[in-house]
mmCIF file of the N, C-alpha and C atoms, coordinates in Angstrom:
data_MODEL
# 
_entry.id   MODEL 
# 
loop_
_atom_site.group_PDB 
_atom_site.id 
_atom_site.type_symbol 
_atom_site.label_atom_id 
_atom_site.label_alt_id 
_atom_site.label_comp_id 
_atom_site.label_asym_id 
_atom_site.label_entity_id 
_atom_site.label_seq_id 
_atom_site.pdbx_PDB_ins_code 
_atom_site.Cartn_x 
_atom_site.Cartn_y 
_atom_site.Cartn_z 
_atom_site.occupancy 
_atom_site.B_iso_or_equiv 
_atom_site.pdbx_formal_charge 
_atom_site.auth_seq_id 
_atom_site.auth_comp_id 
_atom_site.auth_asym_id 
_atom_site.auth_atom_id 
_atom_site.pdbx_PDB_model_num 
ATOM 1   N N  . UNK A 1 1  ? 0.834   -1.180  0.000   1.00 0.00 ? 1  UNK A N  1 
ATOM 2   C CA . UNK A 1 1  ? 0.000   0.000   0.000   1.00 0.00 ? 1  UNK A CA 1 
ATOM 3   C C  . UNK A 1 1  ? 0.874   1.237   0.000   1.00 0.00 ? 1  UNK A C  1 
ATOM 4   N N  . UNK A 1 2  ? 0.784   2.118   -0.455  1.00 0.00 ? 2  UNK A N  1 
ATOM 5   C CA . UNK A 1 2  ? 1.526   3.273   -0.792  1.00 0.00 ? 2  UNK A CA 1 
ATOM 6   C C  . UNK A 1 2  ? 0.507   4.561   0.104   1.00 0.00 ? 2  UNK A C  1 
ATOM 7   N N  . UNK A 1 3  ? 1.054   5.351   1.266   1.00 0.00 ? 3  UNK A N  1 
ATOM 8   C CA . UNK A 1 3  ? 0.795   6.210   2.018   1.00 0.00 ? 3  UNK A CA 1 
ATOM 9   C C  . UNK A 1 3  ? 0.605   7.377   1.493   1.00 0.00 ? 3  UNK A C  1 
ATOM 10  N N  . UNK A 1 4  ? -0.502  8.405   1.642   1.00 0.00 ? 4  UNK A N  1 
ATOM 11  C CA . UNK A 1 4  ? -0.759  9.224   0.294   1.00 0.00 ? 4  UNK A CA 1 
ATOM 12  C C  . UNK A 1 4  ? -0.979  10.916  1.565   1.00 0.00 ? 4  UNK A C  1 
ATOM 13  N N  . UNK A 1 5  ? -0.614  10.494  2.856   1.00 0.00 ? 5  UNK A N  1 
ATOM 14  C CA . UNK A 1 5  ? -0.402  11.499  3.626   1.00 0.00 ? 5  UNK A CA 1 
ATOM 15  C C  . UNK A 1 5  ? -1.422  12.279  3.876   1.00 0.00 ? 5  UNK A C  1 
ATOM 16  N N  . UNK A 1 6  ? -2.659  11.995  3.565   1.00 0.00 ? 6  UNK A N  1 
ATOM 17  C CA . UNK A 1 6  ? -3.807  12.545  3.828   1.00 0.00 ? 6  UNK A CA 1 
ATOM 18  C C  . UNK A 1 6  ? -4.868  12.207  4.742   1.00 0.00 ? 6  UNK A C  1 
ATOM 19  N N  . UNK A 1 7  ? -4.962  13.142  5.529   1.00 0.00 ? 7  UNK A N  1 
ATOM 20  C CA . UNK A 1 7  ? -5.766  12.060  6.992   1.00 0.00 ? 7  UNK A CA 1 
ATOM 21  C C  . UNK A 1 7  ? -7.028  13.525  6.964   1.00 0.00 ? 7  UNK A C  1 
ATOM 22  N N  . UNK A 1 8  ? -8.208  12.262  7.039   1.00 0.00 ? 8  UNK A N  1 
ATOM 23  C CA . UNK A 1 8  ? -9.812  13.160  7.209   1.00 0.00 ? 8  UNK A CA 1 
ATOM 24  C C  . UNK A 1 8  ? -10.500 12.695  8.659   1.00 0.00 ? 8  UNK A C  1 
ATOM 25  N N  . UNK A 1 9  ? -10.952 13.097  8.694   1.00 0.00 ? 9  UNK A N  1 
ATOM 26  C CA . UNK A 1 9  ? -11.885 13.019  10.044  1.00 0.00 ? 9  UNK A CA 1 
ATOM 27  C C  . UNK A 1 9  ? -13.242 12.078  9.494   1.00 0.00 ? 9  UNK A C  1 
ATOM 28  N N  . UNK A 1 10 ? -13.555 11.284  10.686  1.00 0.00 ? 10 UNK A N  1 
ATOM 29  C CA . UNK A 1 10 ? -15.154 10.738  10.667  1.00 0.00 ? 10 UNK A CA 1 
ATOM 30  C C  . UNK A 1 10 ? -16.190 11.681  10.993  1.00 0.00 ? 10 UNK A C  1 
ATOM 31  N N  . UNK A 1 11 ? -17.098 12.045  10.399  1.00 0.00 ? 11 UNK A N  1 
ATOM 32  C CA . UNK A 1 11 ? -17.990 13.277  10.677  1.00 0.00 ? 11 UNK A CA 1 
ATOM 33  C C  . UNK A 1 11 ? -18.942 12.109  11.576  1.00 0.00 ? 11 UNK A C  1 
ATOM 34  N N  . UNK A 1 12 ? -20.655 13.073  12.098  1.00 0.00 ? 12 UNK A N  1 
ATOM 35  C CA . UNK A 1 12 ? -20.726 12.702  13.350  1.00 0.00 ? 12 UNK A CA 1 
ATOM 36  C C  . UNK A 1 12 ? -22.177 11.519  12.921  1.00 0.00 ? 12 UNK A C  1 
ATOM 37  N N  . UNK A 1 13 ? -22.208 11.605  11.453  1.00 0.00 ? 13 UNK A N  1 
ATOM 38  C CA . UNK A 1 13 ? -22.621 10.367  10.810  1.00 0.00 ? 13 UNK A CA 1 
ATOM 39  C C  . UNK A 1 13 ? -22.122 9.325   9.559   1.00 0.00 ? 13 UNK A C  1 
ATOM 40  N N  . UNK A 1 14 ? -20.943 9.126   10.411  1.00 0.00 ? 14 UNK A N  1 
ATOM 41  C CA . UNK A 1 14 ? -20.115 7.811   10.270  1.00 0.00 ? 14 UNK A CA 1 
ATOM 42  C C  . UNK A 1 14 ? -19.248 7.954   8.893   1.00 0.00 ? 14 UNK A C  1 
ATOM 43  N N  . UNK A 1 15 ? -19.729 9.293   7.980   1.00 0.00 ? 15 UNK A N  1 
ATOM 44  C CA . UNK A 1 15 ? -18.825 9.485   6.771   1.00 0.00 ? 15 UNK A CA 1 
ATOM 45  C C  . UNK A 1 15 ? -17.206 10.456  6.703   1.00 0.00 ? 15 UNK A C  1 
ATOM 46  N N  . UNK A 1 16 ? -16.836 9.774   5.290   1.00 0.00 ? 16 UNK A N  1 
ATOM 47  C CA . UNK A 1 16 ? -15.585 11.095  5.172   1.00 0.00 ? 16 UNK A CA 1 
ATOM 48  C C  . UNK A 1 16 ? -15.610 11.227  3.966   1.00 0.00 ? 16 UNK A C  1 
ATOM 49  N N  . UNK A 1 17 ? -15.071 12.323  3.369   1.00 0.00 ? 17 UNK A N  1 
ATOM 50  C CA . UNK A 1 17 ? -14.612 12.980  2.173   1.00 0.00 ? 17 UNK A CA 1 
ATOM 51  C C  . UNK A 1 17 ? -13.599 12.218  1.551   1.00 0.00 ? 17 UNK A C  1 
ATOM 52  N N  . UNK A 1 18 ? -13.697 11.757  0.500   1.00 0.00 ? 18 UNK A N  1 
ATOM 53  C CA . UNK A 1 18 ? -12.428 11.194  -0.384  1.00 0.00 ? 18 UNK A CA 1 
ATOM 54  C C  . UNK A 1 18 ? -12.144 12.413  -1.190  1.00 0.00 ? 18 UNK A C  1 
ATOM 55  N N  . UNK A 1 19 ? -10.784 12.956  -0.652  1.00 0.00 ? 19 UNK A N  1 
ATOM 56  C CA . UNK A 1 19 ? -10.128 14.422  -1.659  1.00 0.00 ? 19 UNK A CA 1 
ATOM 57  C C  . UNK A 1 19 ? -10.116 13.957  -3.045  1.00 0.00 ? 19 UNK A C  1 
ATOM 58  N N  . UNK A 1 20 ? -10.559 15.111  -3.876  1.00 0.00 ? 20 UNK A N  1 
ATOM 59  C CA . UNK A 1 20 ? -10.438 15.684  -5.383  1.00 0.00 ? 20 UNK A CA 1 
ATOM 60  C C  . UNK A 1 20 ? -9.415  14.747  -5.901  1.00 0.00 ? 20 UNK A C  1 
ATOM 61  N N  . UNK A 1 21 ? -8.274  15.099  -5.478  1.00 0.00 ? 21 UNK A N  1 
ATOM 62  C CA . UNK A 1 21 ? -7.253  14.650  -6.283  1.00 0.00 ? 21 UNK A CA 1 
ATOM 63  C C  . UNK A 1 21 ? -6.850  12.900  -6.222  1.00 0.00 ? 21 UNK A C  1 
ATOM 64  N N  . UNK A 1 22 ? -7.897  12.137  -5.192  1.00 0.00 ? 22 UNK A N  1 
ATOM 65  C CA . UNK A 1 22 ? -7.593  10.181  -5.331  1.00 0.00 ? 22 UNK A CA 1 
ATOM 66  C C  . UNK A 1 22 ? -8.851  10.195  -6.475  1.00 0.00 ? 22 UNK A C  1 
ATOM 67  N N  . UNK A 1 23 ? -9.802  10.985  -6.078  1.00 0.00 ? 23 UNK A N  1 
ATOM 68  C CA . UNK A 1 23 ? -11.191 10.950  -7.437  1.00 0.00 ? 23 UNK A CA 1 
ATOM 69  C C  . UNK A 1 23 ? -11.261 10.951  -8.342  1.00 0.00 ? 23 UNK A C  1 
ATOM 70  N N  . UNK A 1 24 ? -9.683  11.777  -8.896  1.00 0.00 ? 24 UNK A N  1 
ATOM 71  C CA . UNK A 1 24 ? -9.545  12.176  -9.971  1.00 0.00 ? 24 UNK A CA 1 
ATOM 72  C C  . UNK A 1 24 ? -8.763  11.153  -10.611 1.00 0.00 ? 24 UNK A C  1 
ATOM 73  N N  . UNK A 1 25 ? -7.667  10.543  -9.846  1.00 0.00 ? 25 UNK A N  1 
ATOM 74  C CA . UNK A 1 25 ? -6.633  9.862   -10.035 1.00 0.00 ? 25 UNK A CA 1 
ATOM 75  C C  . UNK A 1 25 ? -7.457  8.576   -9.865  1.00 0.00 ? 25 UNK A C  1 
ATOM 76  N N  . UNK A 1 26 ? -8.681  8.151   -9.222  1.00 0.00 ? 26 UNK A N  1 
ATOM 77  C CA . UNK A 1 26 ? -9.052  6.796   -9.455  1.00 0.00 ? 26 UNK A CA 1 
ATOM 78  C C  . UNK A 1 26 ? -10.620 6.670   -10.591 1.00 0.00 ? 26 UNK A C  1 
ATOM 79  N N  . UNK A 1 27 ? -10.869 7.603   -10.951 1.00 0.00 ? 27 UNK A N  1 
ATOM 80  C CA . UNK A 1 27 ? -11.565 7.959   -11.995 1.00 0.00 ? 27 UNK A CA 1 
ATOM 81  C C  . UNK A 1 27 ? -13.320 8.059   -11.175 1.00 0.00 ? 27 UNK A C  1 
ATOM 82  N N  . UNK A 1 28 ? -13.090 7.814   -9.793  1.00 0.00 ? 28 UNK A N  1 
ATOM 83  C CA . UNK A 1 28 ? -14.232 8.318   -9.127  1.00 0.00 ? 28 UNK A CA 1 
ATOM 84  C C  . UNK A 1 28 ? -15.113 9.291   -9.249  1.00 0.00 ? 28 UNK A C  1 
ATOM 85  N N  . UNK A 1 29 ? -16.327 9.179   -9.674  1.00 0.00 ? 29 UNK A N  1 
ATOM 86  C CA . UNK A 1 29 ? -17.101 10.284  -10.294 1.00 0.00 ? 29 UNK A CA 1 
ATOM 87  C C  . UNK A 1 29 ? -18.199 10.573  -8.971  1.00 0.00 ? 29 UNK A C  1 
ATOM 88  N N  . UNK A 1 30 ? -19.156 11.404  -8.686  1.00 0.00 ? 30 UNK A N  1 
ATOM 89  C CA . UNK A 1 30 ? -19.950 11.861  -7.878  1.00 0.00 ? 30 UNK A CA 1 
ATOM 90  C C  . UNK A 1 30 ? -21.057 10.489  -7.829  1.00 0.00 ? 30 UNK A C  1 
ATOM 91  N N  . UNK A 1 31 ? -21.205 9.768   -6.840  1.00 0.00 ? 31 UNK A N  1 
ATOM 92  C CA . UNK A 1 31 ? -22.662 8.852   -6.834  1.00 0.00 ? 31 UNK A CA 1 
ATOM 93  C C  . UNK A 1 31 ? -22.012 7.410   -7.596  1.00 0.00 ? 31 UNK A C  1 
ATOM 94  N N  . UNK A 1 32 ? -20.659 7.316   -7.807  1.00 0.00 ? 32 UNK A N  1 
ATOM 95  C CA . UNK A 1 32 ? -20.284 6.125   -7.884  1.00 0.00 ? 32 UNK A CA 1 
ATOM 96  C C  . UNK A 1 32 ? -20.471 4.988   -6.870  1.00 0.00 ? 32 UNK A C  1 
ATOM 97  N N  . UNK A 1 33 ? -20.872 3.810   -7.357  1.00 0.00 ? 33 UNK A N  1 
ATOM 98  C CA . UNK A 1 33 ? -20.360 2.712   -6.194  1.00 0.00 ? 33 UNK A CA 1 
ATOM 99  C C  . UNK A 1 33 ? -19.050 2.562   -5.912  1.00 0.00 ? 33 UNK A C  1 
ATOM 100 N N  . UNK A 1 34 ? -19.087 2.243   -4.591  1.00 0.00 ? 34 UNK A N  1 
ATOM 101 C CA . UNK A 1 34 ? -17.884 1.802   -3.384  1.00 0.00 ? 34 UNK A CA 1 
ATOM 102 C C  . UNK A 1 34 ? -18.062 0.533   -3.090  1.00 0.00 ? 34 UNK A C  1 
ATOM 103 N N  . UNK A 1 35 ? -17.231 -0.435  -3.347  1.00 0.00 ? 35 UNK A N  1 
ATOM 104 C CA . UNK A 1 35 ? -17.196 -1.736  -2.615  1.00 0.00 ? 35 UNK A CA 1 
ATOM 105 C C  . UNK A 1 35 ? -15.860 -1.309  -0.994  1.00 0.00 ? 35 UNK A C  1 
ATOM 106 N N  . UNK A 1 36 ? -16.481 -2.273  -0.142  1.00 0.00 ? 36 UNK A N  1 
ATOM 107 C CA . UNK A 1 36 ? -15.623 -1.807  0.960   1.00 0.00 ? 36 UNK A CA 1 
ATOM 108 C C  . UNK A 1 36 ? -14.815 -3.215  1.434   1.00 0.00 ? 36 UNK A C  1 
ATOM 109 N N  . UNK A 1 37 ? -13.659 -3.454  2.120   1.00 0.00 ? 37 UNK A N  1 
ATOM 110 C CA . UNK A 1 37 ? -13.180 -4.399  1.587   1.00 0.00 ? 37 UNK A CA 1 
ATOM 111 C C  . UNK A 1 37 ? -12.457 -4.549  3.353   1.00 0.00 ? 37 UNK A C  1 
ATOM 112 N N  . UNK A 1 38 ? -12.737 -5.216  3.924   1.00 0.00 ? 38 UNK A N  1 
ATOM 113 C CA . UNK A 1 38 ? -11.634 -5.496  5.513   1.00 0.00 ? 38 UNK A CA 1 
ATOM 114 C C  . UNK A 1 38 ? -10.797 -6.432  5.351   1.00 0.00 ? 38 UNK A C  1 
ATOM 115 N N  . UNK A 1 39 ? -9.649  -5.661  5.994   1.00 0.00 ? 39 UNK A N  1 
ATOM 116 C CA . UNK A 1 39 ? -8.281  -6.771  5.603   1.00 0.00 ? 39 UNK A CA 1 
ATOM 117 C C  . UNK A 1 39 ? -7.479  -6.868  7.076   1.00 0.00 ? 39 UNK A C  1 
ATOM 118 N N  . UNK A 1 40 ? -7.854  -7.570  8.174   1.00 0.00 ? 40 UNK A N  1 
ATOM 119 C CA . UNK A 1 40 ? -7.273  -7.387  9.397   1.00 0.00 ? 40 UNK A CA 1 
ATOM 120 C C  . UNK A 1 40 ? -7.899  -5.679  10.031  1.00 0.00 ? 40 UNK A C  1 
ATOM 121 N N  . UNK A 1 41 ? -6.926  -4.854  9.973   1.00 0.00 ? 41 UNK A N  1 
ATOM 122 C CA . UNK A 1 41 ? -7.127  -3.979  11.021  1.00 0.00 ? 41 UNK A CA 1 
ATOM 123 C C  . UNK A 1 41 ? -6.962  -3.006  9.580   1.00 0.00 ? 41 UNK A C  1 
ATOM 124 N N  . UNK A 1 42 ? -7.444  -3.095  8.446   1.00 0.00 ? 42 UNK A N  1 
ATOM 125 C CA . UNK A 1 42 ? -7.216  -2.261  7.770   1.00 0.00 ? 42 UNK A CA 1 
ATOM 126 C C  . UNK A 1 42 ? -8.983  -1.870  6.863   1.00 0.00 ? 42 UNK A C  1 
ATOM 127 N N  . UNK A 1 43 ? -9.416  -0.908  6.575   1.00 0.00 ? 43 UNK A N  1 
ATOM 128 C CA . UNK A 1 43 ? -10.319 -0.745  5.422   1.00 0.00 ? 43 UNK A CA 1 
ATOM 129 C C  . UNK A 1 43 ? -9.522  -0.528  3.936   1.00 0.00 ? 43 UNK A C  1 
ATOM 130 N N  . UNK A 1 44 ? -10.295 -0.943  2.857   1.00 0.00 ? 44 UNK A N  1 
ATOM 131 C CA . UNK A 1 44 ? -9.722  -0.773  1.210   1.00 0.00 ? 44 UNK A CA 1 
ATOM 132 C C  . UNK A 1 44 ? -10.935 -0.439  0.887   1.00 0.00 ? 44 UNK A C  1 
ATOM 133 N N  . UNK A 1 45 ? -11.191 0.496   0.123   1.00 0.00 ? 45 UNK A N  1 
ATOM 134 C CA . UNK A 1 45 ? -12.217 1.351   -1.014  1.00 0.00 ? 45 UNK A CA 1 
ATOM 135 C C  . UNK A 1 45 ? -11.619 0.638   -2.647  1.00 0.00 ? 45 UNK A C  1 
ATOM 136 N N  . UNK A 1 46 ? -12.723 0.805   -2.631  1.00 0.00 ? 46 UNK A N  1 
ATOM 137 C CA . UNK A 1 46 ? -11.978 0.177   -4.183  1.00 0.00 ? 46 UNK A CA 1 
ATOM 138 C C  . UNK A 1 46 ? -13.869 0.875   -5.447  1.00 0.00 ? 46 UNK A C  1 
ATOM 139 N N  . UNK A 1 47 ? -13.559 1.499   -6.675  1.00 0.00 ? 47 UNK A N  1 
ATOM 140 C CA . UNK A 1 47 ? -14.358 1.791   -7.019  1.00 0.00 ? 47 UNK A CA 1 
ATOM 141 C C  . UNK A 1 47 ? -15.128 0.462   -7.680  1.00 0.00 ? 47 UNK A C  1 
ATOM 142 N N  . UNK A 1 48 ? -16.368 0.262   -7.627  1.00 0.00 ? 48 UNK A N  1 
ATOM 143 C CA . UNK A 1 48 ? -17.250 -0.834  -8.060  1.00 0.00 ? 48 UNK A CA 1 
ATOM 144 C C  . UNK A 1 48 ? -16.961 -1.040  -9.575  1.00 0.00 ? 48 UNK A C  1 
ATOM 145 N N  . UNK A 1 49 ? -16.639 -2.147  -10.063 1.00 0.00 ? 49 UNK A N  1 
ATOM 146 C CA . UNK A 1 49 ? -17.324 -2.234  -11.857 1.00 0.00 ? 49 UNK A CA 1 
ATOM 147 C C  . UNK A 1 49 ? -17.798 -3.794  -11.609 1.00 0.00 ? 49 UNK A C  1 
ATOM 148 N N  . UNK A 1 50 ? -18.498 -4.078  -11.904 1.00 0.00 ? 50 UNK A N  1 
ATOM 149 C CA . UNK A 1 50 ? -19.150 -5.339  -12.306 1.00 0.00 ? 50 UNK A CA 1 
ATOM 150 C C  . UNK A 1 50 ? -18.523 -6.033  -12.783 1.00 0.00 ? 50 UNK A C  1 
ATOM 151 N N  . UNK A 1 51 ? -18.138 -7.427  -12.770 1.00 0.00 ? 51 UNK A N  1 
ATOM 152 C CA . UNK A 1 51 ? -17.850 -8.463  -13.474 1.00 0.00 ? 51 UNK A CA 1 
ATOM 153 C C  . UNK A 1 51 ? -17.961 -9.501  -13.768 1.00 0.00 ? 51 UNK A C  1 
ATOM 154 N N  . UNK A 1 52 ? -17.730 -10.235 -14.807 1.00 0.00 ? 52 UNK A N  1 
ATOM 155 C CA . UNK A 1 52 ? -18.287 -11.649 -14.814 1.00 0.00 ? 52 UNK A CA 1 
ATOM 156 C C  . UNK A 1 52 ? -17.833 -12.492 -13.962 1.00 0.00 ? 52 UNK A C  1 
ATOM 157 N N  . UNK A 1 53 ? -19.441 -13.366 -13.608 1.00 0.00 ? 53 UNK A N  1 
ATOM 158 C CA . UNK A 1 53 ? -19.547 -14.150 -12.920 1.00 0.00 ? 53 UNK A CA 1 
ATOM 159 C C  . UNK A 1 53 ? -18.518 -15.784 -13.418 1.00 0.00 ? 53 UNK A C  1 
ATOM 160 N N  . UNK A 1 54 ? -18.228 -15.677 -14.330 1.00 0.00 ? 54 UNK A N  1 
ATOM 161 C CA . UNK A 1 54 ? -17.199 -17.071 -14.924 1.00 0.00 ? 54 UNK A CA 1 
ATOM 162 C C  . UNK A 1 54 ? -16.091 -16.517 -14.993 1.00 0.00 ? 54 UNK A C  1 
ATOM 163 N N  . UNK A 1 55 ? -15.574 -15.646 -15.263 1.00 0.00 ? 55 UNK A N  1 
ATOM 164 C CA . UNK A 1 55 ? -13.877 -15.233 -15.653 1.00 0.00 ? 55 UNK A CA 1 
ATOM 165 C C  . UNK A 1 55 ? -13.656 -13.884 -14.871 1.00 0.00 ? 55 UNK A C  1 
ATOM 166 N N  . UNK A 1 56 ? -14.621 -12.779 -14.393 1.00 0.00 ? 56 UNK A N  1 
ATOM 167 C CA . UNK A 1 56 ? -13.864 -11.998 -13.926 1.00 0.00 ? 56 UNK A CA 1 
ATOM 168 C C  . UNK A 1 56 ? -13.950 -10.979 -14.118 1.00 0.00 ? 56 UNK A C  1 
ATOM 169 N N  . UNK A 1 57 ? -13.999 -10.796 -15.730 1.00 0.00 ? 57 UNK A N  1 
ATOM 170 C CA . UNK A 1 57 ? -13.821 -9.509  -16.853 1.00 0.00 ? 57 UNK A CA 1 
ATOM 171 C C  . UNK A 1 57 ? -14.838 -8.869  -16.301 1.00 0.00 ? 57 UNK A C  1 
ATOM 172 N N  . UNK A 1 58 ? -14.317 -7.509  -16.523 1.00 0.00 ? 58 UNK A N  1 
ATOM 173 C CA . UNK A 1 58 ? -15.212 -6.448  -16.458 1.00 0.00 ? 58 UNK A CA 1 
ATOM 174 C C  . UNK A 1 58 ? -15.639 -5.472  -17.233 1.00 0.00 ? 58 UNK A C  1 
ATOM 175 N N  . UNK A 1 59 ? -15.367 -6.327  -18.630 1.00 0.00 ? 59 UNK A N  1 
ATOM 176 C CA . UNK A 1 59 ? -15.756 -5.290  -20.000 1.00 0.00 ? 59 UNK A CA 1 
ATOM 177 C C  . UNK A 1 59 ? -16.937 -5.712  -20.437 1.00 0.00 ? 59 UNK A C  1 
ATOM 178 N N  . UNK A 1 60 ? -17.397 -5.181  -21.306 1.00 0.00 ? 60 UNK A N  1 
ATOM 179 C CA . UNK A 1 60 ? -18.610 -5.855  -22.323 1.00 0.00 ? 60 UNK A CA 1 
ATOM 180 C C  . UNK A 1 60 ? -19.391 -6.608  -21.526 1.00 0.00 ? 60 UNK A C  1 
ATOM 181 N N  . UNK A 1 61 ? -20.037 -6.287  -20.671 1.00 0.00 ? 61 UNK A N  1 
ATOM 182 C CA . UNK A 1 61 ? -20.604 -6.910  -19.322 1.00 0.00 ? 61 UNK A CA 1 
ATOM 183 C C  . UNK A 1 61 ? -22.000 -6.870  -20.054 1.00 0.00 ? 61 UNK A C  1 
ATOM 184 N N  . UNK A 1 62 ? -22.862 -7.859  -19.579 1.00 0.00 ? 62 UNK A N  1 
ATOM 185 C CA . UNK A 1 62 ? -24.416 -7.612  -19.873 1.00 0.00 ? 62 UNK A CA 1 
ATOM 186 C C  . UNK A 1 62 ? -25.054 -8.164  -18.588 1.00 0.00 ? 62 UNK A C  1 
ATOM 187 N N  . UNK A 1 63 ? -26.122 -7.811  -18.278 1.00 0.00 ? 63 UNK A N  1 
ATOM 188 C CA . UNK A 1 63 ? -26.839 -8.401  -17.016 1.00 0.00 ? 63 UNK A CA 1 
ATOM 189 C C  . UNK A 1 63 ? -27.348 -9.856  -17.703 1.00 0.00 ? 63 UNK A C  1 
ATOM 190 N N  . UNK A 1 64 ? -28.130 -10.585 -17.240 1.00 0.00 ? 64 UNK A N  1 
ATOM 191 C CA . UNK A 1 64 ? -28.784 -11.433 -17.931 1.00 0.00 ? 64 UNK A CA 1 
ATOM 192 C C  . UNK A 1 64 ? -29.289 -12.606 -16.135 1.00 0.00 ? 64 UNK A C  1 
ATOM 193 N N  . UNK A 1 65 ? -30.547 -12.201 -16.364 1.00 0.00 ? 65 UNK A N  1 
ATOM 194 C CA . UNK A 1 65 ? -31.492 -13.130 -15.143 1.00 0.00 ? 65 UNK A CA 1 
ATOM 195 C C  . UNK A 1 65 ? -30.578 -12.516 -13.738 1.00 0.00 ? 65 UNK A C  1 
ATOM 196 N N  . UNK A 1 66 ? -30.424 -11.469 -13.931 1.00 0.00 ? 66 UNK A N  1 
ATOM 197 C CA . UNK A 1 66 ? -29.239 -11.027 -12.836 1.00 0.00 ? 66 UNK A CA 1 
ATOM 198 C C  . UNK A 1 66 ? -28.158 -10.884 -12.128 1.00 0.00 ? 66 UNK A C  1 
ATOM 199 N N  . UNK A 1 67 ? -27.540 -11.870 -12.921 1.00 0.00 ? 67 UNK A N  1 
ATOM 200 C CA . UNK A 1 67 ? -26.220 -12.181 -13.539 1.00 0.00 ? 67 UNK A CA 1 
ATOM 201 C C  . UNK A 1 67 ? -25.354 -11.538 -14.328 1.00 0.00 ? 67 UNK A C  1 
ATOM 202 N N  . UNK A 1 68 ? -23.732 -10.861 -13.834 1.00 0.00 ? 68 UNK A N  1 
ATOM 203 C CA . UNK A 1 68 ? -22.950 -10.531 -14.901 1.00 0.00 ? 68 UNK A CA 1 
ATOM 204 C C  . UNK A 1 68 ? -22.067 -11.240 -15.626 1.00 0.00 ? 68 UNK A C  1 
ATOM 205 N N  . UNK A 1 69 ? -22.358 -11.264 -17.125 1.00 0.00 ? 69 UNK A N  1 
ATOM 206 C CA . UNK A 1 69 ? -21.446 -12.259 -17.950 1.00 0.00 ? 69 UNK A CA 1 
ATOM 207 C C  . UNK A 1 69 ? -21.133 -11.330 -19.438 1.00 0.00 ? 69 UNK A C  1 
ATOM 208 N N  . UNK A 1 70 ? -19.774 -11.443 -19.229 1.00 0.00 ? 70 UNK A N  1 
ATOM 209 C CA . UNK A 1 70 ? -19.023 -10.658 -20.547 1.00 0.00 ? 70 UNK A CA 1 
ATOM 210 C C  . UNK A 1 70 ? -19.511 -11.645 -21.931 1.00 0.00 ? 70 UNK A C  1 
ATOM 211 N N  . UNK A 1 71 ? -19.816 -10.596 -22.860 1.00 0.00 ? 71 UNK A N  1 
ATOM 212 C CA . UNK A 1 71 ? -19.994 -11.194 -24.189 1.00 0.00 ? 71 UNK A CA 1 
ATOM 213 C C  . UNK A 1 71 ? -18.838 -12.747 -24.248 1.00 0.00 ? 71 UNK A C  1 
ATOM 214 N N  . UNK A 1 72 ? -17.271 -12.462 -24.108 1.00 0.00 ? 72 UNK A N  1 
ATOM 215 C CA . UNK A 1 72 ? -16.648 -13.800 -24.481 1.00 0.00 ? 72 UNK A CA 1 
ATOM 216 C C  . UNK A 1 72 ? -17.460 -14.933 -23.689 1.00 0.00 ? 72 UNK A C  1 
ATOM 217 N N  . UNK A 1 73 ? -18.022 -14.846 -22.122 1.00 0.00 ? 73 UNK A N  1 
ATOM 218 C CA . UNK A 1 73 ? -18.405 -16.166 -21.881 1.00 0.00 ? 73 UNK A CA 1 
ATOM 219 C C  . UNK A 1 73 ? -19.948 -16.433 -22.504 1.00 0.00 ? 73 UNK A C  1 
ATOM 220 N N  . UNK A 1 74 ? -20.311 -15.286 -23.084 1.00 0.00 ? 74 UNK A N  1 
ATOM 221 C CA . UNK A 1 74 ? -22.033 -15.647 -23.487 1.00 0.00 ? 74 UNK A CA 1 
ATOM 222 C C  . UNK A 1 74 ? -21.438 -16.479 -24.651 1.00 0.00 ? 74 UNK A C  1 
ATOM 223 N N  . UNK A 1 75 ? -20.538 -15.934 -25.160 1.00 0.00 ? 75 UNK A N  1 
ATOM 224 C CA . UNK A 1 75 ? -20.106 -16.812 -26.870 1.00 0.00 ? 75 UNK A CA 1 
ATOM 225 C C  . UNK A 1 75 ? -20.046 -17.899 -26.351 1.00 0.00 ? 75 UNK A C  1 
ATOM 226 N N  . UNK A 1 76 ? -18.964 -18.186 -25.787 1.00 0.00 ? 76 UNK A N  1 
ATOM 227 C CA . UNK A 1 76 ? -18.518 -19.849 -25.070 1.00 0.00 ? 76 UNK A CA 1 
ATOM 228 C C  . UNK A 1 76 ? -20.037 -20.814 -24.706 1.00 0.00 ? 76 UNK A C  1 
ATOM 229 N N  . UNK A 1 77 ? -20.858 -19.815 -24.182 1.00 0.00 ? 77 UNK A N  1 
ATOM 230 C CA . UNK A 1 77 ? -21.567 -20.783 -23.627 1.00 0.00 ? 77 UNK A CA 1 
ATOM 231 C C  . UNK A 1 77 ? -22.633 -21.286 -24.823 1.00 0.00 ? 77 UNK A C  1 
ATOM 232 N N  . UNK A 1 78 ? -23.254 -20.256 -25.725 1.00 0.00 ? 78 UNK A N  1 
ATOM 233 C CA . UNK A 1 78 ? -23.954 -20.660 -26.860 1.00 0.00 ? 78 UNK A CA 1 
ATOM 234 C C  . UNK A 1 78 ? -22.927 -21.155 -27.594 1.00 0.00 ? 78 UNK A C  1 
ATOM 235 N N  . UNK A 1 79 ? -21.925 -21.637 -27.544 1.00 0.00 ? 79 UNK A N  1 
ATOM 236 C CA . UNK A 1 79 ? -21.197 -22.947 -28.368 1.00 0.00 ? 79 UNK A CA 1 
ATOM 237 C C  . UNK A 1 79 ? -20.963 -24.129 -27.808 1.00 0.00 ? 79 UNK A C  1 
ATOM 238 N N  . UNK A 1 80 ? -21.564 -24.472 -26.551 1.00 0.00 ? 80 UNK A N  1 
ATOM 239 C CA . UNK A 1 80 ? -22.244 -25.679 -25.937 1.00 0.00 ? 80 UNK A CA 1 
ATOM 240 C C  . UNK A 1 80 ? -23.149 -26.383 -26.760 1.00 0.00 ? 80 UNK A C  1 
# 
C-alpha cells in the first residue's frame, strides 16, 4: 500500500470525504459505487465495476437473469 499522507476526520454520521485529487486519479465520479473491503485492522475502497460471474472480466458486461457475464463467456456458452 503506498501512504498518500492525507488524513480526514469521521464526521458525526459515520462518513468522510475522499479528496479531489484520489477521485480524480481513481476515476471516481460523484454517486459512484464503493465496494468496501476489511483486511485485518485495515479498510480498502476500491471503485465498483461489475464483473463476470465465470472469468472476472469487467468489460462488455451484460446483465442477464441477474447475472454478470461478458460477451466472451455468453459466446462460449452458446457454443455448448
Amino acid at each position: 500500500m503506498k501512504a498518500t499522507g492525507i488524513v480526514r476526520k469521521v464526521d458525526v454520521l459515520g462518513r468522510i470525504v475522499l479528496p479531489i485529487e484520489l477521485r480524480k486519479n481513481l476515476d471516481i465520479e460523484r454517486e459512484d459505487p464503493i465496494e468496501i473491503y476489511v483486511d485485518g485492522e485495515f479498510i480498502l475502497l476500491k471503485k465498483y465495476e461489475p464483473a463476470c460471474i465465470f472469468c472476472g472480466n469487467a468489460k462488455d458486461i451484460k446483465r442477464i437473469r441477474d447475472k454478470n457475464i461478458c460477451n466472451g463467456c455468453i459466446k462460449e456458452l452458446q457454443s455448448l
